[in-house]
C-alpha positions as CSV (number, residue, x, y, z in Angstrom):
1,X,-1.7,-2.7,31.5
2,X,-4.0,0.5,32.4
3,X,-7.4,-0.3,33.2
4,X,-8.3,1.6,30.5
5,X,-6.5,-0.3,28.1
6,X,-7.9,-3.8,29.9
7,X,-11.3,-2.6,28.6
8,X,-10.4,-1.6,25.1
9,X,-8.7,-4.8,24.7
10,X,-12.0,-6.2,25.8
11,X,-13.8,-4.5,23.5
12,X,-11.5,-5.2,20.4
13,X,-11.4,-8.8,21.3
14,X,-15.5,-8.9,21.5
15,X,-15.7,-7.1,17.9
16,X,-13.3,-9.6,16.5
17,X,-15.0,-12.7,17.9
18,X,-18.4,-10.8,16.5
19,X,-16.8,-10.5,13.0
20,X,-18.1,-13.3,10.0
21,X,-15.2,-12.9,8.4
22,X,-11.4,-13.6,8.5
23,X,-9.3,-11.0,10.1
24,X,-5.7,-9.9,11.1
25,X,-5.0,-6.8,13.2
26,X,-2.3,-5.4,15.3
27,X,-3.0,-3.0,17.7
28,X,-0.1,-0.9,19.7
29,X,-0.6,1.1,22.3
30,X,3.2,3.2,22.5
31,X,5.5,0.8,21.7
32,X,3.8,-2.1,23.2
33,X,1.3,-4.3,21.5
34,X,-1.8,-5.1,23.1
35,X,-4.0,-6.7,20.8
36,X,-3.2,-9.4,17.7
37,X,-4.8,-11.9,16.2
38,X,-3.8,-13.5,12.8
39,X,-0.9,-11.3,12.4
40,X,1.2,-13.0,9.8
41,X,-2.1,-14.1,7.4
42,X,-1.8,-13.4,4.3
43,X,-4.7,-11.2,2.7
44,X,-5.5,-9.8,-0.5
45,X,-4.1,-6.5,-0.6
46,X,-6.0,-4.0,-2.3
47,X,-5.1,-0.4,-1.6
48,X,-2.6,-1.0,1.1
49,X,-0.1,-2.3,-1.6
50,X,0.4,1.7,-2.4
51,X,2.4,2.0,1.0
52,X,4.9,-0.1,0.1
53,X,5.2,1.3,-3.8
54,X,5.0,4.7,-1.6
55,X,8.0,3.2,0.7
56,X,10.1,1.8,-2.3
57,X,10.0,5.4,-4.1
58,X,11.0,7.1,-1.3
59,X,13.8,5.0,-1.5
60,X,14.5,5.4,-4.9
61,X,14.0,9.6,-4.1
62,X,16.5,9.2,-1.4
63,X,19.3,7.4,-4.1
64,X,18.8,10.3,-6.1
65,X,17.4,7.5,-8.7
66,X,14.2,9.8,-8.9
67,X,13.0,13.4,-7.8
68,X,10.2,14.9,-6.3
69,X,10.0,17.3,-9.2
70,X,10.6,15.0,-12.3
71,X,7.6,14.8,-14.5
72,X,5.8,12.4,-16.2
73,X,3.2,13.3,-18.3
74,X,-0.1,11.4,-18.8
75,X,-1.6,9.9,-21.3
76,X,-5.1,8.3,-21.7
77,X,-3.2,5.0,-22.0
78,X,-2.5,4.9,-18.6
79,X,-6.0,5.8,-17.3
80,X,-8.0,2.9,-14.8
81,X,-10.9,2.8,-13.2
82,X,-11.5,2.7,-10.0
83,X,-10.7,5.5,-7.0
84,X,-9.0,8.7,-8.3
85,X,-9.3,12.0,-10.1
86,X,-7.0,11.0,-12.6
87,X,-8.8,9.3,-15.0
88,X,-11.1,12.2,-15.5
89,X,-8.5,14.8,-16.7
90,X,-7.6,15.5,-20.2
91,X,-4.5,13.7,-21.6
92,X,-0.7,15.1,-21.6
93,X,-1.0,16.7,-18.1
94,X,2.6,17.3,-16.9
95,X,2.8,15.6,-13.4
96,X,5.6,15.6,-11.0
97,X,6.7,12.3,-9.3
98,X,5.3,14.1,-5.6
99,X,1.8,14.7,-7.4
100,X,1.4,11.1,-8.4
101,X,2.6,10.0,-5.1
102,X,-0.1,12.7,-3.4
103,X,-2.9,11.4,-5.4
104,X,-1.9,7.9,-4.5
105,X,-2.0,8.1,-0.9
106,X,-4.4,11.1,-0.4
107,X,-7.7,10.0,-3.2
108,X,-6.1,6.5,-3.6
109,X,-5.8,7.0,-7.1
110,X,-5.0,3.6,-9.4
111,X,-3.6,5.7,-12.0
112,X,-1.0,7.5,-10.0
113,X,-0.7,4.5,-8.6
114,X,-0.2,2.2,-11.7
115,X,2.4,5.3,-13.5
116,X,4.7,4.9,-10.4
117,X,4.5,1.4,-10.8
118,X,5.5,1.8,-14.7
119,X,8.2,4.2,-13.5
120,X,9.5,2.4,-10.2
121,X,9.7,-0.8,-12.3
122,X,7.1,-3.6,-10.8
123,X,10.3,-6.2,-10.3
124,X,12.0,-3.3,-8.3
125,X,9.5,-2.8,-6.1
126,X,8.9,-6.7,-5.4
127,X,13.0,-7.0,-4.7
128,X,12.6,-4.0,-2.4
129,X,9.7,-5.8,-0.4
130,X,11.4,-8.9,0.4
131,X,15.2,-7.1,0.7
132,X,12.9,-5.0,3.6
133,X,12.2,-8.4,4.9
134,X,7.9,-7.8,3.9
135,X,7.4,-11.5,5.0
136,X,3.9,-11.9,3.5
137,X,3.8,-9.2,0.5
138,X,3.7,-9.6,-2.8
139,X,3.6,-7.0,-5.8
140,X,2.1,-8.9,-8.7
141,X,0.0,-6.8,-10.9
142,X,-1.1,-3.1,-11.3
143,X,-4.3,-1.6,-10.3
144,X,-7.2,-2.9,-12.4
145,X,-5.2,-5.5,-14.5
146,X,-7.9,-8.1,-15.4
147,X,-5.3,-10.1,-17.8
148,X,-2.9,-10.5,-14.7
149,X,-5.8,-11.2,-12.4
150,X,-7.2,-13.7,-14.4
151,X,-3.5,-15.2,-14.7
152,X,-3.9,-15.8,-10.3
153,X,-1.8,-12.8,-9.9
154,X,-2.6,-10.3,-7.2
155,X,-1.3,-8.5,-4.6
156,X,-1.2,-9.6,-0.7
157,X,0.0,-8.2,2.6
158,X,-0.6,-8.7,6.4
159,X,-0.9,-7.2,9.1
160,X,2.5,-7.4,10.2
161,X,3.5,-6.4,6.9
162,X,1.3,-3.2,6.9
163,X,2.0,-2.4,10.6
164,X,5.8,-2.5,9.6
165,X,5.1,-0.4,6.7
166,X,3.2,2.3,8.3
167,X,5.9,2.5,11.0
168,X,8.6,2.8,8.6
169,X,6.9,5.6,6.7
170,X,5.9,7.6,10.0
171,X,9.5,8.0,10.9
């Protein structure tokens, strides 16, 4: 290892020891890792769910299942709070399949998020994380669902999960 890398993982080591709370991280210099701690610990999810809902449509585009250009039109139904510009337009707005996966990743919206999820099909998406081998990720609910939450669903990745992820969406 560089001396330059030495220090940094010196320094990520020193933030993480500094940290009150619980934390996983992977960090990769190239193709090497140089810095890991908790890994495969399984965390609540939040936003980072969307790359894998992102992942499996991409695989559903590339089936010809679904195009880029099919539209699904909204309705004030599917409108949650939370992140997104969504929820503030008027009603039967003709999106396509790219814009709802734009406003997803780019403004993290939960109702782009939650009308892929509709259209994707929830159990798809959960066969699709564990056929990829997503050791620690579960799909259980939508964005904003208090009735699931309050069930004990939710949705949880790690680190290695989300590293994964990312590197199978950058290729």
């Amino acid at each position: 290892m560089s001396k330059d890398i030495n220090e940094l993982t010196k320094q990520i080591q020193v933030i993480v020891d500094e940290f009150q709370g619980e934390v996983g991280i992977i960090v990769r210099e190239g193709t090497k890792n140089i810095f890991s701690k908790n890994e495969e610990k399984i965390f609540q999810s939040a936003s980072i769910i969307k790359l894998f809902i992102l992942e499996a449509l991409l695989e559903k585009i590339e089936n010809n299942s679904f195009s880029y250009n099919q539209r699904v039109l909204l309705k004030n139904e599917d409108k949650v709070a939370g992140f997104g510009a969504l929820k503030l337009l008027d009603e039967n707005i003709n999106l396509t399949i790219k814009d709802l996966a734009t406003l997803m990743i780019t403004l993290s919206d939960n109702t782009a998020t939650n009308m892929l999820i509709d259209l994707i099909g929830i159990e798809y998406i959960q066969e699709f994380i564990k056929r990829k081998g997503y050791l620690e990720t579960r799909l259980e609910r939508k964005m904003f669902d208090y009735i699931a939450r309050e069930k004990g669903l939710d949705n949880y990745t790690s680190a290695r999960d989300s590293f994964r992820v990312l590197k199978n969406l950058s290729k």
